[in-house]
C-alpha positions as CSV (number, residue, x, y, z in Angstrom):
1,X,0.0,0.0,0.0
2,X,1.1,3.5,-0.6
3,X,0.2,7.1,0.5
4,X,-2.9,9.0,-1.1
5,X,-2.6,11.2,1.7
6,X,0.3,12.8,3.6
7,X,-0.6,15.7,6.3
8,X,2.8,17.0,7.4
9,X,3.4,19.6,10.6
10,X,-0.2,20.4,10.0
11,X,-1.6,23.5,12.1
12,X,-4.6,25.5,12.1
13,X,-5.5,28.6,14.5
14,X,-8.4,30.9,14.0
15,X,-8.5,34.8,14.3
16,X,-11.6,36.1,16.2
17,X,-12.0,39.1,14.9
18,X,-15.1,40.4,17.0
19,X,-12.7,39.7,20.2
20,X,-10.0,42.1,19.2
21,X,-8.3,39.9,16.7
22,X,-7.3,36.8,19.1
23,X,-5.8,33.9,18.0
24,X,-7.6,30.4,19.1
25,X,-5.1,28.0,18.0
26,X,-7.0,23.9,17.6
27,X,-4.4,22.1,16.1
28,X,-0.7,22.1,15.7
29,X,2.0,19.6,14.4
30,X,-0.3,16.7,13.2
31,X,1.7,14.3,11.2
32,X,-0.4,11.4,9.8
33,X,-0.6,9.6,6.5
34,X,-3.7,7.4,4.9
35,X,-2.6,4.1,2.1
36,X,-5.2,3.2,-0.4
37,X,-7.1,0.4,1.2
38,X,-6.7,1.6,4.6
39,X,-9.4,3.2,7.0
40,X,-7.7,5.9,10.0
41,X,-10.3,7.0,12.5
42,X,-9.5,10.4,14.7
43,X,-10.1,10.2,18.1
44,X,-10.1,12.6,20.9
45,X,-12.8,14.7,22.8
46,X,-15.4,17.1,21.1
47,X,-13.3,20.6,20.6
48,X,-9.9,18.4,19.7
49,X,-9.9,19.7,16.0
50,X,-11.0,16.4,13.8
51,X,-13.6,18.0,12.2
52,X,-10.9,20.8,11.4
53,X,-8.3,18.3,10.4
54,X,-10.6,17.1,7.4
55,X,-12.2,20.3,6.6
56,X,-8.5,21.4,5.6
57,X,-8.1,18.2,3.8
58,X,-11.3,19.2,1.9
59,X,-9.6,22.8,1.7
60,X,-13.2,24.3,3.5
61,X,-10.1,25.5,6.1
62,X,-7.4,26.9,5.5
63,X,-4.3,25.6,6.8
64,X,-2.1,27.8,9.1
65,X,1.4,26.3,8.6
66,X,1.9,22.7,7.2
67,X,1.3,20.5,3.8
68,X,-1.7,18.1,3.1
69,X,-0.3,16.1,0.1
70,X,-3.1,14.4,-1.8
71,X,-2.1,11.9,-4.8
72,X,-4.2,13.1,-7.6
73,X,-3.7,10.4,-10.6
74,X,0.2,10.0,-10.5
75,X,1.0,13.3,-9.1
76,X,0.6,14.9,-5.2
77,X,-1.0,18.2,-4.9
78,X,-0.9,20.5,-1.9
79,X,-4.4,21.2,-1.1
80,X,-3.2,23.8,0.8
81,X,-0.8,26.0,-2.1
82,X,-3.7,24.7,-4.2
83,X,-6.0,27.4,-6.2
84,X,-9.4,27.7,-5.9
85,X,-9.7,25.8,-9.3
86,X,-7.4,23.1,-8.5
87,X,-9.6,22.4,-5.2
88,X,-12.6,22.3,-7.1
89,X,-11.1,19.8,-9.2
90,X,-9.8,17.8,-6.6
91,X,-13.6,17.0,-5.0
92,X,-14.8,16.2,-8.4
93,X,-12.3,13.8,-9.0
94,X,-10.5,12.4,-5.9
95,X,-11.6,13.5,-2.9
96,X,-14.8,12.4,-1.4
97,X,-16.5,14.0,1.6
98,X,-19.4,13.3,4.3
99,X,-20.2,15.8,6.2
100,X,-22.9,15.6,9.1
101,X,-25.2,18.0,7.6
102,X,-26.8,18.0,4.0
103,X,-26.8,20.9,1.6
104,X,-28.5,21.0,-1.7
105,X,-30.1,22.6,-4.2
106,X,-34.0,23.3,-3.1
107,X,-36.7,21.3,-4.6
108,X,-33.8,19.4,-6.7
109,X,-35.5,15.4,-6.3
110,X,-33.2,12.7,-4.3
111,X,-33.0,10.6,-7.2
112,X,-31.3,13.4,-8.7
113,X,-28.7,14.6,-6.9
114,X,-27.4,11.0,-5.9
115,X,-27.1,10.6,-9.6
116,X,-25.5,14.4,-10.5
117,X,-21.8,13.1,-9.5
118,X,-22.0,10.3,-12.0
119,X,-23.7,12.2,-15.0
120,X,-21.2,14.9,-14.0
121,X,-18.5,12.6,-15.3
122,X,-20.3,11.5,-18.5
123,X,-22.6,8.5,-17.0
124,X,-25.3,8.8,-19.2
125,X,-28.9,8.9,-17.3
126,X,-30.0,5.7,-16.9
127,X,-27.3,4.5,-16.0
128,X,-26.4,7.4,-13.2
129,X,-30.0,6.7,-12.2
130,X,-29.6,3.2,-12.0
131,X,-26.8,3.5,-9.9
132,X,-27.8,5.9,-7.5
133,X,-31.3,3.6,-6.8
134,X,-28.9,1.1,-6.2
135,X,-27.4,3.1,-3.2
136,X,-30.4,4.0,-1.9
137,X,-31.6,0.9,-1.6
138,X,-28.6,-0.3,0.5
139,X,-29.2,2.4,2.9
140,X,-33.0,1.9,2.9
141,X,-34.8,5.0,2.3
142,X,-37.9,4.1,0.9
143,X,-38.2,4.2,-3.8
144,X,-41.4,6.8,-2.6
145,X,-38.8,9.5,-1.5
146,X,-36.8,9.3,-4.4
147,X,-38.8,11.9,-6.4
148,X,-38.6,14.5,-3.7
149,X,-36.3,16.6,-3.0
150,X,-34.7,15.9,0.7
151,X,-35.3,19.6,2.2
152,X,-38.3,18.4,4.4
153,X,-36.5,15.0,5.1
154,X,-35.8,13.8,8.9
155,X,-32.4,13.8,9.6
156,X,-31.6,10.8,9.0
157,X,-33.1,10.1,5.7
158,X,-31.0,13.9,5.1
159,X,-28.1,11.7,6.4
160,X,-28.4,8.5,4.1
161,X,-29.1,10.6,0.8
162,X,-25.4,12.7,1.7
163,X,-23.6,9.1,2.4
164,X,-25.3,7.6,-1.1
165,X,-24.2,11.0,-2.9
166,X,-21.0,11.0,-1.7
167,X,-20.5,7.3,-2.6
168,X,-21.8,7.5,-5.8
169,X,-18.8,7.9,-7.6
170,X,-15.4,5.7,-6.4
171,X,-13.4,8.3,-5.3
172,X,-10.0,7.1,-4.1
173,X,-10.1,9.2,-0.9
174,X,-12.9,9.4,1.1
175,X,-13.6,12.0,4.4
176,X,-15.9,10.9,6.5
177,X,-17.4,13.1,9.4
178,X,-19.6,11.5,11.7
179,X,-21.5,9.8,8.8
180,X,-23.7,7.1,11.5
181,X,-24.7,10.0,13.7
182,X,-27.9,9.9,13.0
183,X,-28.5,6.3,11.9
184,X,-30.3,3.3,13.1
185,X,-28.4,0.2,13.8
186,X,-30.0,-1.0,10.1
187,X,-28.2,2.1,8.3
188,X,-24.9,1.7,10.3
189,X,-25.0,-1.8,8.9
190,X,-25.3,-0.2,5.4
191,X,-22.5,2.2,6.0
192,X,-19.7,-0.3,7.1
193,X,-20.6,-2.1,4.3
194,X,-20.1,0.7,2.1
195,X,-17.0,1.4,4.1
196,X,-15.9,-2.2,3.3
197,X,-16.9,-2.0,0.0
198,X,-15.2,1.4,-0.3
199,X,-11.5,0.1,1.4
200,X,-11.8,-3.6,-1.0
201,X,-11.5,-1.1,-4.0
202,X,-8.4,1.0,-2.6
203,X,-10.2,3.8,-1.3
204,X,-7.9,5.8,1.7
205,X,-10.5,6.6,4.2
206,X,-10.1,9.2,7.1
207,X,-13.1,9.3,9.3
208,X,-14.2,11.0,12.8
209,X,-16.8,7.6,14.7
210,X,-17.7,8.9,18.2
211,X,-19.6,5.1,17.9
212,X,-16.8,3.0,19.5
213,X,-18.5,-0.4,18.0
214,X,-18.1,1.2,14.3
215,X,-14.8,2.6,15.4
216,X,-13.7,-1.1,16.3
217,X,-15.4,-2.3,12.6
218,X,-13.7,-0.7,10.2
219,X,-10.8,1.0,11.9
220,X,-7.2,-0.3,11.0
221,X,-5.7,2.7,12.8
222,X,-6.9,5.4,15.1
223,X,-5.1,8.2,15.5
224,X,-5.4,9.9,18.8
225,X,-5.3,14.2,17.8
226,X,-4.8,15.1,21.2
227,X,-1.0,14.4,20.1
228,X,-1.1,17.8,17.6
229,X,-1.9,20.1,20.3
230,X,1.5,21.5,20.8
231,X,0.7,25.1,19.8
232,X,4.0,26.6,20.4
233,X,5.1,25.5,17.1
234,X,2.2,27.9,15.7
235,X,3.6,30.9,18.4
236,X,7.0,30.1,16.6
237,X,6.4,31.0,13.3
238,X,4.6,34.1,14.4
């Protein structure tokens, strides 16, 4: 196995600017690396910075200090020298993520956005439709929802059509934030599966599970981000 991600004396601090520009630094120094094929879960306490960690990854943060090499085809990119253009690129084409919370186009139907990754890369109709019932049948949301768009959804149905969208189309690097949260035991089921499914195919998977029976499911590594707390190497540079 090899690296499709490398995060290298990573560090993130924000500025709040309505308390007279103070500097709340979250992370600092995290070193960690993801193979194809392999699943690393963060762990630590709520306010630790995992969420942060992948939203940088995803290039929603930016990084203070630090590199976050993703292997794009047979090159790395720096998501974080990476333009705005290159970043859009990179979630259309190798990096997957699941957020907790769902955000779509109003009154676009289910059916359709779980297909609109896979037409986006030149599935024809059918066959994006096809596969996008397919994944909604694994996580179980009933064919009547399909037509409707997901805005008046409960959260978890909100929840499953995010997690079939996002693993619509194989993307060989998948972030995953708290995916289960709001799941059944039936759905979890679904979601290691896809997981599974996900890691057979080479996927490198980097995923925040406050569930410690998921955790223990589809874990190889966790990585513990209590560890890239040393801020003074932030204060350094500054």
């Amino acid at each position: 196995m090899f690296a499709a991600l490398d995060i290298s004396d990573l560090a993130k601090q924000f500025t709040l600017h309505m308390q007279d520009s103070a500097e709340l630094p979250v992370i600092a120094g995290a070193n960690l690396s993801v193979a194809s094929g392999e699943c690393v879960v963060l762990s630590g306490p709520s306010g630790a910075g995992k969420s942060s960690i992948l939203k940088m990854i995803y290039g929603t943060y930016p990084c203070t200090l630090g590199s976050i090499r993703v292997l794009d085809g047979d090159n790395y990119v720096d998501v974080a020298m990476a333009s705005a253009r290159d970043l859009l690129a990179l979630r259309q084409t190798t990096v997957g993520y699941v957020s907790q919370f769902l955000r779509v186009i109003p009154r676009v139907p289910t059916i359709t956005l779980v297909a609109e990754p896979l037409v986006r890369r030149g599935a024809d109709l059918t066959s994006a439709h096809d596969q996008a019932a397919s994944l909604l049948q694994k996580l179980n949301l009933p064919e009547r929802l399909w037509p409707l768009p997901p805005a008046t959804f409960s959260g978890g149905e909100q929840q499953r059509v995010n997690i079939a969208r996002a693993f619509a189309h194989p993307m060989p690097i998948m972030l995953l934030d708290e995916p289960t949260a709001s799941l059944d035991a039936e759905n979890r089921e679904a979601v290691v599966s896809l997981i599974h499914e996900a890691k057979r195919r080479g996927a490198a998977i980097l995923g925040i599970f406050h569930d410690k029976d998921m955790r223990d499911r589809i874990a190889d590594r966790l990585v513990d981000v209590t560890a890239f707390q040393t801020f003074h190497s932030i204060n350094a540079e500054s």
